[in-house]
N, CA, C and O atoms as a GROMACS GRO file, in nm:
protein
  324
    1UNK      N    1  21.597  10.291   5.892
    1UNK     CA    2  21.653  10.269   5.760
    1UNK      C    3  21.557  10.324   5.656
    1UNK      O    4  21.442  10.341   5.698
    2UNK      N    5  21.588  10.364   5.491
    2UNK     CA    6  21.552  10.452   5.446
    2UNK      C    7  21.509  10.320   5.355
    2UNK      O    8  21.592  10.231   5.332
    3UNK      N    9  21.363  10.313   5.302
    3UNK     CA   10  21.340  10.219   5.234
    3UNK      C   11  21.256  10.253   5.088
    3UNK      O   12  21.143  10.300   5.096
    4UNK      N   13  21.324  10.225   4.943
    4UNK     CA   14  21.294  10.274   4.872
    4UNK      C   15  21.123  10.158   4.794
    4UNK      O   16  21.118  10.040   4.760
    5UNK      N   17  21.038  10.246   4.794
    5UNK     CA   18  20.911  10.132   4.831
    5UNK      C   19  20.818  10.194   4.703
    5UNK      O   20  20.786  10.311   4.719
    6UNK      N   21  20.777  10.138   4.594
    6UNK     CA   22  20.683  10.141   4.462
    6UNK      C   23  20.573  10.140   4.548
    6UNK      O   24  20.545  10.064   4.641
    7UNK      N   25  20.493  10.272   4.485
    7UNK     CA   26  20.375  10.309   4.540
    7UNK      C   27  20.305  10.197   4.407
    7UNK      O   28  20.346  10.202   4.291
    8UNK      N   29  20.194  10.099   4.456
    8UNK     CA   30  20.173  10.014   4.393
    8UNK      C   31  20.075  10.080   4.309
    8UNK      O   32  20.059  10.025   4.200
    9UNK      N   33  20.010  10.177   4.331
    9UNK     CA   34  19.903  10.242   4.225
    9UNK      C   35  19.937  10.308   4.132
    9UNK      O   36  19.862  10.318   4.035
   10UNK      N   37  20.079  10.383   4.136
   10UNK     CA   38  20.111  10.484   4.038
   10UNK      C   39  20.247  10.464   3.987
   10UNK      O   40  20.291  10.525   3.890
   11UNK      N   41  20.340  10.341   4.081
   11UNK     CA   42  20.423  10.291   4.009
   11UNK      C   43  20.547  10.373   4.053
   11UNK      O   44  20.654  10.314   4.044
   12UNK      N   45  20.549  10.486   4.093
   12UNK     CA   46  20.637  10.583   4.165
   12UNK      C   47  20.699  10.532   4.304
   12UNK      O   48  20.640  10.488   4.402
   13UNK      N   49  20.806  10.548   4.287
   13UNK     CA   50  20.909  10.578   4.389
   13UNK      C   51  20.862  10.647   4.535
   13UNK      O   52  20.838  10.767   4.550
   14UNK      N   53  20.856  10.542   4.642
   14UNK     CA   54  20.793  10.632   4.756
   14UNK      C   55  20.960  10.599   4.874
   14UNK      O   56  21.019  10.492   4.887
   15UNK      N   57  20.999  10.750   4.949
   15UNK     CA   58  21.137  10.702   5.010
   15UNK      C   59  21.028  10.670   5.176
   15UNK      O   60  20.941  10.748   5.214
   16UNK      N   61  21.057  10.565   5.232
   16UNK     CA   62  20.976  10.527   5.346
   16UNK      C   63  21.085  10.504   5.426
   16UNK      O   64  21.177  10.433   5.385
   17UNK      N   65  21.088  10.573   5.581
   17UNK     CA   66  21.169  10.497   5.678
   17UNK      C   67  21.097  10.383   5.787
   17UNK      O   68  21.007  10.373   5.871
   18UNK      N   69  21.171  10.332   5.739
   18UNK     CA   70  21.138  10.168   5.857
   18UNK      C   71  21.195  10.192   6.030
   18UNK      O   72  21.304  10.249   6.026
   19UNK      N   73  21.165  10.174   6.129
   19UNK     CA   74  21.226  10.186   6.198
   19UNK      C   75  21.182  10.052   6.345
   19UNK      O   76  21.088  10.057   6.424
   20UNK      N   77  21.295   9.944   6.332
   20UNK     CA   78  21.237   9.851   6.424
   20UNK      C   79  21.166   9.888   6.592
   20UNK      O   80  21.208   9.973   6.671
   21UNK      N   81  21.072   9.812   6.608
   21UNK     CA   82  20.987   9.876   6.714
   21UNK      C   83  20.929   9.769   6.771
   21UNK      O   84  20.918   9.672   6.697
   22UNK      N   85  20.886   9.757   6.886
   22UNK     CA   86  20.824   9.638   6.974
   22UNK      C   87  20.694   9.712   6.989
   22UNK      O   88  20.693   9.835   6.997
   23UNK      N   89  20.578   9.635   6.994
   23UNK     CA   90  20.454   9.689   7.013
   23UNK      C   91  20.390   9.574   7.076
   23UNK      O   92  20.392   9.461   7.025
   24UNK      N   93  20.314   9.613   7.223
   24UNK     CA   94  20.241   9.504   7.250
   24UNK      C   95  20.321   9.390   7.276
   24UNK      O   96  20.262   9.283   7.282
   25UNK      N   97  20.416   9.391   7.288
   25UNK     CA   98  20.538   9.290   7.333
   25UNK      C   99  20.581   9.192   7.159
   25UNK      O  100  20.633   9.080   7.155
   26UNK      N  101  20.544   9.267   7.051
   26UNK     CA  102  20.556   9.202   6.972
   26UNK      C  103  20.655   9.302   6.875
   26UNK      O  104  20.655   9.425   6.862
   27UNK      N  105  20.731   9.207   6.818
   27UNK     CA  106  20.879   9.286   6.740
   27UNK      C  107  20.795   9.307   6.609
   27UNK      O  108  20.721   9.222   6.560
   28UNK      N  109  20.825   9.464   6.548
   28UNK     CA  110  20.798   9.465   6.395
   28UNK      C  111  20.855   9.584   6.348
   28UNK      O  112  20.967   9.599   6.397
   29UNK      N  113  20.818   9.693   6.257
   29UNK     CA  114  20.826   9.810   6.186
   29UNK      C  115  20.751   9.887   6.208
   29UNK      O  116  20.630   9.868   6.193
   30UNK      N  117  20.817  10.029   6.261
   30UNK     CA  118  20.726  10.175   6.214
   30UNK      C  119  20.765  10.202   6.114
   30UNK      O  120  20.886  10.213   6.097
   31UNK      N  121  20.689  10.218   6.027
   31UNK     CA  122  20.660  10.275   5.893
   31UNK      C  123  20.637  10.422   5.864
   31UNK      O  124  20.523  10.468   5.876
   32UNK      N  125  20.739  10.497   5.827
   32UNK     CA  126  20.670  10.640   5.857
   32UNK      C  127  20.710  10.692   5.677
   32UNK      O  128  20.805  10.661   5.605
   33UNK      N  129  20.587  10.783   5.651
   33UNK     CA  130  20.585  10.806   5.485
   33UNK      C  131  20.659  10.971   5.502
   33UNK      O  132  20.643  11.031   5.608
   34UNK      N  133  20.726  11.023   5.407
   34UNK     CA  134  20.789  11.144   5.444
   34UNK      C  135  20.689  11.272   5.531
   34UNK      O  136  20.723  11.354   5.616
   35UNK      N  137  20.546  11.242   5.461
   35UNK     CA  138  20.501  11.400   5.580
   35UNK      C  139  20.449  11.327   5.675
   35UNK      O  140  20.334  11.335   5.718
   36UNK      N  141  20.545  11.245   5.715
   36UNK     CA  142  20.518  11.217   5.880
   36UNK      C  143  20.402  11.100   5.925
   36UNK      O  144  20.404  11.045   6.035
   37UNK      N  145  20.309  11.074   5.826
   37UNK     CA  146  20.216  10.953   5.893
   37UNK      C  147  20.288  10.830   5.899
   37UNK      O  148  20.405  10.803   5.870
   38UNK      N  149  20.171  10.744   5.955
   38UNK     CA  150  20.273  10.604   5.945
   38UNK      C  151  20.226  10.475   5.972
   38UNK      O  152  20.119  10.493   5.915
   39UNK      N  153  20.220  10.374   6.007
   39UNK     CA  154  20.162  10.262   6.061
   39UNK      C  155  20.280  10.172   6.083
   39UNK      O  156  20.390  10.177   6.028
   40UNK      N  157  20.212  10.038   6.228
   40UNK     CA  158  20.299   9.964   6.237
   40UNK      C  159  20.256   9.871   6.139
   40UNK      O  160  20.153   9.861   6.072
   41UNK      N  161  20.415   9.773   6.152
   41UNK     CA  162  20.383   9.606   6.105
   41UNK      C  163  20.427   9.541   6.159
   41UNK      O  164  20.484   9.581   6.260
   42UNK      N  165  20.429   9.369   6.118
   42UNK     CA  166  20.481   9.303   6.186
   42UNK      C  167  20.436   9.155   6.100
   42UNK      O  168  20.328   9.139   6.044
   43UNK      N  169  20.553   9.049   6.107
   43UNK     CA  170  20.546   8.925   6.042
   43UNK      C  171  20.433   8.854   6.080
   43UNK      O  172  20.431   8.865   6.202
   44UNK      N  173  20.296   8.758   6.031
   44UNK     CA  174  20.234   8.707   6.096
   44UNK      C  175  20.205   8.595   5.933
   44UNK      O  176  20.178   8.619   5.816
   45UNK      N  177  20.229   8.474   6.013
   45UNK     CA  178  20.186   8.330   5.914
   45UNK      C  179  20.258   8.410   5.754
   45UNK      O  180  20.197   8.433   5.650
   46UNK      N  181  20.403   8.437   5.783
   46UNK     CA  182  20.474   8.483   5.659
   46UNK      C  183  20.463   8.577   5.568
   46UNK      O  184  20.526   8.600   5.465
   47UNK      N  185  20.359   8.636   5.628
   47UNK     CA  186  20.344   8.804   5.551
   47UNK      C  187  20.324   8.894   5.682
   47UNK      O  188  20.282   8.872   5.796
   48UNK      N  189  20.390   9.045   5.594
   48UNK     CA  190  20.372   9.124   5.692
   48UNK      C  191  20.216   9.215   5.678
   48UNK      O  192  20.160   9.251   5.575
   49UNK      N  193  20.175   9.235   5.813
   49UNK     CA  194  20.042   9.292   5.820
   49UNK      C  195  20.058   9.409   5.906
   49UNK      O  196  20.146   9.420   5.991
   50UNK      N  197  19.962   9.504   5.876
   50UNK     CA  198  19.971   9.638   5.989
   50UNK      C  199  19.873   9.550   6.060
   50UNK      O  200  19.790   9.462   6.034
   51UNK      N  201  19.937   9.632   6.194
   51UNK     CA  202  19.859   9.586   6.334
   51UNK      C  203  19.803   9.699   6.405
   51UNK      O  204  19.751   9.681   6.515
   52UNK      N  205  19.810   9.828   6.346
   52UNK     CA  206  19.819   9.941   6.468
   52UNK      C  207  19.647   9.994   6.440
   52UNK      O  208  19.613  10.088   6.513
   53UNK      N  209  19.557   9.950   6.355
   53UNK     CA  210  19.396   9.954   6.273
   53UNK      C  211  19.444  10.062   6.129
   53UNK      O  212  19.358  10.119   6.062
   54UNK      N  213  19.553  10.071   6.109
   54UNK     CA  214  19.594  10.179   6.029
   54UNK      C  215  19.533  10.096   5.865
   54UNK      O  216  19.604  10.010   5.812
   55UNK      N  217  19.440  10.124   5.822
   55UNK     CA  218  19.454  10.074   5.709
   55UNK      C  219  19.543  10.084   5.562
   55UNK      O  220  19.546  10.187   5.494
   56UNK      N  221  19.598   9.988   5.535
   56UNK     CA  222  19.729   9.953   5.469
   56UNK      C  223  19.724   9.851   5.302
   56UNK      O  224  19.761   9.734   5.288
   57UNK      N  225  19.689   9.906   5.237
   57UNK     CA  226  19.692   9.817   5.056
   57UNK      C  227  19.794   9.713   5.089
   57UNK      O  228  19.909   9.722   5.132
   58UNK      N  229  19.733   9.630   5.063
   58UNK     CA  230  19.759   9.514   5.076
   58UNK      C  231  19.896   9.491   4.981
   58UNK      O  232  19.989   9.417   5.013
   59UNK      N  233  19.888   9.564   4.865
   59UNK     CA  234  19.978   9.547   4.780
   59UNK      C  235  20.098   9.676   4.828
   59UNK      O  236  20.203   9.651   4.769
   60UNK      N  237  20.110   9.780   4.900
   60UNK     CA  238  20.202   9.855   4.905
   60UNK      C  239  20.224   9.729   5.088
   60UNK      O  240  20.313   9.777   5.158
   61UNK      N  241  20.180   9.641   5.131
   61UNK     CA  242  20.207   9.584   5.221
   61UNK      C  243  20.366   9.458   5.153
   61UNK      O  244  20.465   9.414   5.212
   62UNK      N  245  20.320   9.445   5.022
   62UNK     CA  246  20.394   9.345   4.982
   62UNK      C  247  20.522   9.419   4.946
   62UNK      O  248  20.624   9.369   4.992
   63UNK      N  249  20.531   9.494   4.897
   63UNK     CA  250  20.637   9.591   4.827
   63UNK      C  251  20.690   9.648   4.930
   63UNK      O  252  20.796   9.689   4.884
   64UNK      N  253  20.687   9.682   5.049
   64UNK     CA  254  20.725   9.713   5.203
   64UNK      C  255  20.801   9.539   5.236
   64UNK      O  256  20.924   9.547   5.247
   65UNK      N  257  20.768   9.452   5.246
   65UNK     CA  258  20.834   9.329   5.274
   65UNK      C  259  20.928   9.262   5.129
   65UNK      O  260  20.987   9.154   5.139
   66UNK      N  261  20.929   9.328   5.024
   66UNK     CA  262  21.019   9.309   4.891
   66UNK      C  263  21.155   9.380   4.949
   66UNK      O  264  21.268   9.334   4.970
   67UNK      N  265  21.104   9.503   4.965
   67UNK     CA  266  21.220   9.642   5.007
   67UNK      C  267  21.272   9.554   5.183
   67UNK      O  268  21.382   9.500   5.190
   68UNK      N  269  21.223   9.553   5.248
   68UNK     CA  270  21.289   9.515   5.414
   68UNK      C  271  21.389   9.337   5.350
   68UNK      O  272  21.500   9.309   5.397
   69UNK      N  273  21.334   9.268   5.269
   69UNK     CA  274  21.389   9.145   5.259
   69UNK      C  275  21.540   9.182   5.110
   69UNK      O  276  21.604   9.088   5.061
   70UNK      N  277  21.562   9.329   5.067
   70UNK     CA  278  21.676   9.394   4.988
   70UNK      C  279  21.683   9.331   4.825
   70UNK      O  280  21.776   9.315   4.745
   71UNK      N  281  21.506   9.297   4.820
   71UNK     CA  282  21.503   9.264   4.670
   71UNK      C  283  21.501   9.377   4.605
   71UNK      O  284  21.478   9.486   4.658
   72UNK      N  285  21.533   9.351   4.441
   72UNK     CA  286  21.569   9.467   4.403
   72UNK      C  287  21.416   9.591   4.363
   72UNK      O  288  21.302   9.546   4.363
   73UNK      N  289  21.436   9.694   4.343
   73UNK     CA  290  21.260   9.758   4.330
   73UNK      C  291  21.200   9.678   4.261
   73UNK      O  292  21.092   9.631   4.296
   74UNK      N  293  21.274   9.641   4.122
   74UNK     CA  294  21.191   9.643   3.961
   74UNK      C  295  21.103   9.490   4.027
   74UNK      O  296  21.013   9.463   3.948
   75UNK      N  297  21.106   9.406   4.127
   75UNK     CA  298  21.022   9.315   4.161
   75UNK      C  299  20.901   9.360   4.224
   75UNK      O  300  20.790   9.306   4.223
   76UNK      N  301  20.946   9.493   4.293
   76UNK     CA  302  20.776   9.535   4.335
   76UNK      C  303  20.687   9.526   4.260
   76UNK      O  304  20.718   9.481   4.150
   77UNK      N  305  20.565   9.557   4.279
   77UNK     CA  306  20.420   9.533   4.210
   77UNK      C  307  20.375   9.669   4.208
   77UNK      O  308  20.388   9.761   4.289
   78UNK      N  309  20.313   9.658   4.083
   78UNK     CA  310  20.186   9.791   4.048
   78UNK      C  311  20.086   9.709   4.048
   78UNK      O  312  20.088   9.586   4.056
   79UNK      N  313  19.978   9.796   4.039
   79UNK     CA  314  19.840   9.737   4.017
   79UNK      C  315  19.786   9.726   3.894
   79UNK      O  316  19.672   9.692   3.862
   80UNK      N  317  19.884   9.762   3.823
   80UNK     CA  318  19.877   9.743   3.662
   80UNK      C  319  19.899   9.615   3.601
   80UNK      O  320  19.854   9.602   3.487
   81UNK      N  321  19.978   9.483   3.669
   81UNK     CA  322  20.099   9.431   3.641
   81UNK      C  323  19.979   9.286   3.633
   81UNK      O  324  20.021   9.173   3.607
   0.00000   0.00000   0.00000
């Protein structure tokens, strides 16, 4: 699924596909950014966290679980805010 995700530093529009995935016997998200990189996630104690060592802003982590839960963008976060 095509997930429209506020780059939290610059406030811009990032198009991200989600794509559900089991890792390690555990259910979550590949995350892939259009030129192709990506990291997993996955729900843990009610937030989602990358698991794959991919390091991940904590705040484009939140705005990734705004967008998968179909809130609307303008609730994402900048780092301005």
């Amino acid at each position: 699924m095509q997930l429209p995700v506020k780059d939290p530093a610059t406030g811009a529009q990032l198009l991200l596909e989600a794509k559900p995935e089991k890792w390690h016997g555990e259910q979550g998200f590949r995350i892939r950014h259009p030129n192709g990189s990506g990291f997993w996630i996955s729900a843990r104690s009610g937030a989602w966290q990358a698991e794959d060592g991919q390091p991940v802003d904590r705040d484009l982590l939140i705005n990734i679980e705004i967008a998968l839960a179909h809130h609307p963008f303008k609730e994402q976060l900048t780092s301005h805010e």
